[in-house]
C-alpha positions, 0 to 999 in steps of 0.5 A: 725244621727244613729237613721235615719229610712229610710226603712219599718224594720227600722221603725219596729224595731223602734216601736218594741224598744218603748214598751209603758205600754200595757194597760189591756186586758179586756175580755167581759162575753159571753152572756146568754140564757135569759129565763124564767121558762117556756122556753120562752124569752121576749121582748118589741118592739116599732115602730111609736106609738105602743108597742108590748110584745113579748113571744117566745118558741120553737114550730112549728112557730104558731104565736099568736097576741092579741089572733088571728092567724097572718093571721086573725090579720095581713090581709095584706101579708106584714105585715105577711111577716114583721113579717117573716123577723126576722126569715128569717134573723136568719134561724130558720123559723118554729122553734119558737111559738110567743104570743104577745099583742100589743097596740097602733098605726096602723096595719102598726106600730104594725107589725113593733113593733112586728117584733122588739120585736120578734127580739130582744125576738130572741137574747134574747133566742139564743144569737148566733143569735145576730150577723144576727139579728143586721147586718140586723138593727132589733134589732135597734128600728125605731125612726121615728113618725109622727111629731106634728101639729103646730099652724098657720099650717094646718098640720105639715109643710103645710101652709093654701092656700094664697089668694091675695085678 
C-alpha cells in the first residue's frame, strides 16, 4: 500500500494532490452611507407594540420625540439611558441630532422602539459602525409582545379560581 498516509505531511500532501474545482469567489459590495438630501439617515424601529420613525443628522446629540425633549417625553432616567445605549456602544455620544415620532405602545416599548431605530438610522448613516451596533444585539428587533387572552381564561395563561363546592 504505496498510497498509506501514516504522518501529518502525508496527509497534507495528499489533500494538496486532490485539488477539487475551487468554487468562485464571490466579493460582497461594501456598503453605502444611506442618506437623504437633507443628510439625514432614516429608520423604523418596533418594539412590543409600538413604531417609532427615527431621523438622524449630525448635530450636538438634541434629541427630539414627538416634538418634545427626551427628558420631558421620556421622564424616567431609564428610559433616556435605553435611549443612550446605541450611541454609547458605537462611541459617537453628543455627535448626532434624533427627530422621532412615535406611536403606539407604552412609554417602556416606545423607548425600546426608539432605541432600535436609532440603531438601525446609526448603521444606516455610518455603515462602519454596524459591526458594534450588531455584537450588541441592537440592530436586532425584540420579538417579544404580550400574549393574547384566551377564552376559558381569566388572563393568557391564568385559569379562574377553583371552587370545590
Amino acid at each position: 500500500m504505496a498510497d498509506e498516509i501514516k504522518t501529518l505531511d502525508d496527509l497534507k500532501d495528499a489533500v494538496a494532490g486532490t485539488t477539487a474545482a475551487a468554487a468562485p469567489v464571490v466579493e460582497l459590495a461594501p456598503r453605502l452611507p444611506q442618506r437623504d438630501s437633507l443628510g439625514r439617515a432614516y429608520a423604523t424601529g418596533k418594539r412590543k407594540n409600538a413604531v417609532a420613525r427615527v431621523w438622524i443628522k449630525p448635530g450636538s446629540g438634541k434629541v427630539i420625540v414627538n416634538g418634545k425633549e427626551m427628558a420631558v417625553y421620556f421622564a424616567r432616567p431609564v428610559l433616556q439611558m435605553i435611549l443612550r445605549q446605541p450611541f454609547t456602544v458605537a462611541g459617537v455620544e453628543n455627535q448626532f441630532d434624533v427627530m422621532a415620532t412615535v406611536a403606539g405602545g407604552g412609554l417602556s416599548g416606545q423607548a425600546g422602539a426608539v432605541k432600535h431605530g436609532v440603531s438601525k438610522a446609526l448603521q444606516l448613516y455610518e455603515p462602519s459602525l454596524r459591526a458594534a451596533l450588531k455584537a450588541a444585539g441592537f440592530l436586532t428587533r425584540d420579538s417579544r409582545v404580550v400574549e393574547r387572552k384566551k377564552y376559558g381564561k381569566a388572563k393568557a395563561r391564568r385559569s379562574f379560581q377553583f371552587s370545590k363546592r
